[in-house]
LUMGU-986889 format. One record per residue (C-alpha): residue number from 1; residue in three letters; x, y, z. Coordinates in nm, 3 decimals, always signed. Example, Ala and Ser with C-alpha at 12.3 -4.5 7.8 and 13.67 -1.06 7.14 Angstrom:
REM residues 2
<1, ala, <+1.230, -0.450, +0.780>>
<2, ser, <+1.367, -0.106, +0.714>>
//
This chain:
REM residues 192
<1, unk, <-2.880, +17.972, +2.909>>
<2, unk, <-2.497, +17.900, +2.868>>
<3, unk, <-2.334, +17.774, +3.192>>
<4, unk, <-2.032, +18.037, +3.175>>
<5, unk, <-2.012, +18.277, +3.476>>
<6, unk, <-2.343, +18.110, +3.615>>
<7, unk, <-2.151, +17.896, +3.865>>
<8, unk, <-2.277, +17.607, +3.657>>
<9, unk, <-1.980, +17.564, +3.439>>
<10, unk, <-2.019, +17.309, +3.194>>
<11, unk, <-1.615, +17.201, +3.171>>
<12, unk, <-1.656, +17.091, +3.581>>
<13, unk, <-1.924, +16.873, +3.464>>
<14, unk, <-1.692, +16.700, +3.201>>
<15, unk, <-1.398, +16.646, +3.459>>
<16, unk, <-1.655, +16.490, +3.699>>
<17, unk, <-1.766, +16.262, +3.388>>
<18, unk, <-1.407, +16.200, +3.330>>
<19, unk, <-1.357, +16.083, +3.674>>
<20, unk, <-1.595, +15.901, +3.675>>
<21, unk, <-1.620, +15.684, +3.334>>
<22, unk, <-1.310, +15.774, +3.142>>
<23, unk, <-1.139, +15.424, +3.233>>
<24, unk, <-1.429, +15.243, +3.338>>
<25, unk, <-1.673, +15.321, +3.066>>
<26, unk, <-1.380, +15.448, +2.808>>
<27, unk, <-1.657, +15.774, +2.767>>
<28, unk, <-1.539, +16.121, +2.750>>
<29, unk, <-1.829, +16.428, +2.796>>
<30, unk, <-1.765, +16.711, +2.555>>
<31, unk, <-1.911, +17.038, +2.502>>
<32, unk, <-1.865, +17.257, +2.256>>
<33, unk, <-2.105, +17.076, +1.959>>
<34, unk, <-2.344, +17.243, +1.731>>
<35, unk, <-2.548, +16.955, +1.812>>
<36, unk, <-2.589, +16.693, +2.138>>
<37, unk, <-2.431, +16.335, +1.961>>
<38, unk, <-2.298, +16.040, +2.098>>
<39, unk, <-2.018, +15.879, +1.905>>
<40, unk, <-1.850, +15.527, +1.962>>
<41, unk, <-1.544, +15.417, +1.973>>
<42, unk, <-1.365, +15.414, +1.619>>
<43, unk, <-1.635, +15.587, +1.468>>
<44, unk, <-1.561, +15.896, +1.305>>
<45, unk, <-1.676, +16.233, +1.467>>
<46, unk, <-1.581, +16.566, +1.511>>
<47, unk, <-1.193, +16.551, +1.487>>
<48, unk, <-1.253, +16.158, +1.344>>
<49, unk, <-1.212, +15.881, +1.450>>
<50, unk, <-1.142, +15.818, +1.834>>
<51, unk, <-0.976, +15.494, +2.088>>
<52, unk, <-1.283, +15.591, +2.327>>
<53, unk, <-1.713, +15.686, +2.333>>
<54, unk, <-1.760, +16.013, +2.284>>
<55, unk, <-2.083, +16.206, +2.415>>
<56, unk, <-2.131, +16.558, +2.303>>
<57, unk, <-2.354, +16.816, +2.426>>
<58, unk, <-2.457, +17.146, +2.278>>
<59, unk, <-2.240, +17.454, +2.297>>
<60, unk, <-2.188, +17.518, +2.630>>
<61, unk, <-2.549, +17.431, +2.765>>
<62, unk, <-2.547, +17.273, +3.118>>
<63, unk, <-2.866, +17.131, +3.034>>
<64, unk, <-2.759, +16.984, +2.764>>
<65, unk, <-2.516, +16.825, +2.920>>
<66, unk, <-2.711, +16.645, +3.169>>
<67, unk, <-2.938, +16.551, +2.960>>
<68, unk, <-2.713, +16.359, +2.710>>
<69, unk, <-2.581, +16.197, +3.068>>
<70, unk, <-2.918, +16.064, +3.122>>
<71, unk, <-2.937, +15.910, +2.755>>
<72, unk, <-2.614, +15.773, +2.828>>
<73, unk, <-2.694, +15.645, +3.155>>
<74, unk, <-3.026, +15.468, +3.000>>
<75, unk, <-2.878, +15.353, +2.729>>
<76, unk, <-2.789, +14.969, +2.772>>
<77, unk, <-2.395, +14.816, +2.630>>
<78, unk, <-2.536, +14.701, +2.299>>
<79, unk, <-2.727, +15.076, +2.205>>
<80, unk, <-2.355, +15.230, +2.341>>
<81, unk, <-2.205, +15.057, +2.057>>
<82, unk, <-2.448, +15.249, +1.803>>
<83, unk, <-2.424, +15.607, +1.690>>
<84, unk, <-2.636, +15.824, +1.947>>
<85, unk, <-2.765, +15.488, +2.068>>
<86, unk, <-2.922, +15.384, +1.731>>
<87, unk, <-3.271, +15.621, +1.840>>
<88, unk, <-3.378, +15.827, +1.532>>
<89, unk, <-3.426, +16.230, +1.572>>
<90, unk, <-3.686, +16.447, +1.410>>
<91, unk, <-3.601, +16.819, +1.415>>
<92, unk, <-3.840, +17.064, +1.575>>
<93, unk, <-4.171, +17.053, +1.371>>
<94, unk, <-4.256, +16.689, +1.409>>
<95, unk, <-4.568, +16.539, +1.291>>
<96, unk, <-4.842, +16.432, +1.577>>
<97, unk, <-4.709, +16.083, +1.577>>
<98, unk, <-4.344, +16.167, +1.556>>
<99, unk, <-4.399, +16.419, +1.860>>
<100, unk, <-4.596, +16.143, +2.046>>
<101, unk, <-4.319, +15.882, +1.934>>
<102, unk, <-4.055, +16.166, +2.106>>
<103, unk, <-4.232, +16.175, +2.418>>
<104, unk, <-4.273, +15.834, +2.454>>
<105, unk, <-3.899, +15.769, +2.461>>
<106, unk, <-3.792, +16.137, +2.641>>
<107, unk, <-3.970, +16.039, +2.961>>
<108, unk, <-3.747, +15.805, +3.134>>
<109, unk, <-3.414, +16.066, +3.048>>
<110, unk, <-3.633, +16.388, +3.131>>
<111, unk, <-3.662, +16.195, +3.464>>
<112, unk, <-3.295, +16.132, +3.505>>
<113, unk, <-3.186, +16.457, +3.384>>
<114, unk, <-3.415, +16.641, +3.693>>
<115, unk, <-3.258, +16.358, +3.939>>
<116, unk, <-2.864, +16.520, +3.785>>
<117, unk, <-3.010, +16.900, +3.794>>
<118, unk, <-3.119, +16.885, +4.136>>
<119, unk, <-2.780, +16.734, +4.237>>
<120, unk, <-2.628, +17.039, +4.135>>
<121, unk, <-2.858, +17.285, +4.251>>
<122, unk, <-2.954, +17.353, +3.854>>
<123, unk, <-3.311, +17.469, +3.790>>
<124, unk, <-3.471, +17.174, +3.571>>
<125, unk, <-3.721, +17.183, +3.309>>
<126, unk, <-3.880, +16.998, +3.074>>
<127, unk, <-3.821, +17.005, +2.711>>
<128, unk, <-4.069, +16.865, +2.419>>
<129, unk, <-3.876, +16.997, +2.187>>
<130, unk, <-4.081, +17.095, +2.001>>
<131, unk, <-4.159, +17.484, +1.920>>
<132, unk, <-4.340, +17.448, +1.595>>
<133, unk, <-4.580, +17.296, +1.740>>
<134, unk, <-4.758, +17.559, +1.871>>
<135, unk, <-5.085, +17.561, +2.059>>
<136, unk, <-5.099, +17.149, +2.016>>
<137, unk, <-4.732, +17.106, +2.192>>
<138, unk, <-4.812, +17.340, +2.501>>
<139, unk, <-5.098, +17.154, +2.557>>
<140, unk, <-4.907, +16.808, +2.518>>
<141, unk, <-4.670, +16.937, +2.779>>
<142, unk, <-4.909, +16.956, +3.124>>
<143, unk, <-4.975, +16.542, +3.020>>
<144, unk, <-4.567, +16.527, +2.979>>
<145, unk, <-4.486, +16.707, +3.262>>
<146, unk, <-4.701, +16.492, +3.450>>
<147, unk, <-4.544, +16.166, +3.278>>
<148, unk, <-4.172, +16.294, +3.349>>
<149, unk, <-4.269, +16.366, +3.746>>
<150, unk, <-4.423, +15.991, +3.785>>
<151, unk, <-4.115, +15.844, +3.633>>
<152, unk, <-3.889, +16.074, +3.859>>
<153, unk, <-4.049, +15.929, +4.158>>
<154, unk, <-4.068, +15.572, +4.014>>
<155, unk, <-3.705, +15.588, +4.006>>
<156, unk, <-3.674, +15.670, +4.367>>
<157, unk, <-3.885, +15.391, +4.470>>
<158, unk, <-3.696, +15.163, +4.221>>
<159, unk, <-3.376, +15.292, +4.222>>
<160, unk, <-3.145, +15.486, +3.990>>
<161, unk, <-2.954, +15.218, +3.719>>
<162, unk, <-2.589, +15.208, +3.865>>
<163, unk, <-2.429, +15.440, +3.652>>
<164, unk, <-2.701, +15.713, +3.715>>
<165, unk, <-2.698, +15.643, +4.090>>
<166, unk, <-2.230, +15.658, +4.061>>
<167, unk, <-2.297, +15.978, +3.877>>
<168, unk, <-2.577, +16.162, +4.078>>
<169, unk, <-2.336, +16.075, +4.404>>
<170, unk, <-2.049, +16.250, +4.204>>
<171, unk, <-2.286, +16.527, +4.101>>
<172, unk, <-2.385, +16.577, +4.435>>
<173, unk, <-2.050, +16.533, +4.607>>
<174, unk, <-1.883, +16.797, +4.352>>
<175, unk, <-2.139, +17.079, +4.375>>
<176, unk, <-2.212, +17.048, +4.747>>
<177, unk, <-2.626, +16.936, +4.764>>
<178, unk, <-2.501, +16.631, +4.886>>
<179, unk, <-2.834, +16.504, +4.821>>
<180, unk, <-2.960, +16.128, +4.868>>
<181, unk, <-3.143, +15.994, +4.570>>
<182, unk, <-3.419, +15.828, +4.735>>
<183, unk, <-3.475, +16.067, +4.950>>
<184, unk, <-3.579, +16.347, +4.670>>
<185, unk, <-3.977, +16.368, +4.609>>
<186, unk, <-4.072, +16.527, +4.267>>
<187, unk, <-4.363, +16.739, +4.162>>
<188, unk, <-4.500, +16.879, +3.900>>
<189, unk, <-4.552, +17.200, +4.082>>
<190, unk, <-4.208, +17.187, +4.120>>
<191, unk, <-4.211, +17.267, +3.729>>
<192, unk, <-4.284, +17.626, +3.716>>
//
């Protein structure tokens, strides 16, 4: 559901970002895409070419936007040099291995993505993108959502990477939770 006149508006979430990577990081957040991309530096994109990383999320989808946060915040300095950190993307109506393949590598954001969600007080869910896939996917999805709530709770035992950790604070701070990382437990009841 779009963020506007939810109380989750998507354009706070790109000033936090701003704050809190624009000169460290040289990242900007920005809504408003037909499609979630991240762009580097000098690369052309929407508008062209750009002096800093861009990282685009869909429309005006607060989802969206944390999710492409957690990519980011996975995504080592040598994949933030590469267009939407060189990972290839199947549209919906992936073949078994491509869906498997999708899963594989969605786990570990999913994860992050409930950690940024439940800083803000969003409702979280899990995505396999995949709504071809009809009777096969929704059955994929109890393993996934099982996958996604291990990892969640890996990561508090473990640790969030820094710049998850510097932007769940922020996230926290900004929409009033002020929530304590390690502190969260995760379940897959929790999942609707």
């Amino acid at each position: 559901m779009p963020a506007s006149g939810t109380g989750f508006d998507c354009r706070l979430l790109e000033q936090v970002f701003q704050r809190c990577f624009a000169d460290s990081e040289n990242t900007r957040l920005l809504g408003g895409a037909a499609e979630p991309e991240y762009v580097p530096a000098g690369e052309p994109g929407p508008g062209g070419p750009c002096a800093y990383h861009r990282l685009y999320f869909r429309e005006d989808y607060f989802a969206s936007a944390l999710h492409e946060c957690a990519h980011w915040c996975i995504a080592g300095p040598g994949r933030r040099q590469l267009r939407d950190f060189g990972y290839w993307y199947a549209p919906d109506g992936r073949s078994v291995e491509q869906q498997a393949a999708f899963q594989q590598v969605e786990v570990a954001p999913q994860a992050l993505e409930w950690y940024f969600a439940r800083a803000c007080g969003y409702p979280f869910r899990v995505s396999l993108d995949n709504l071809a896939g009809g009777e096969a996917a929704r059955r994929e999805e109890a393993a996934f959502r099982i996958a996604v709530t291990a990892e969640a709770n890996r990561r508090r035992g473990d640790g969030l990477p820094p710049r998850a950790a510097q932007w769940f604070r922020a996230l926290s701070e900004t929409f009033g939770t002020h929530l304590c990382a390690p502190s969260l437990v995760f379940s897959v009841d929790d999942l609707g």
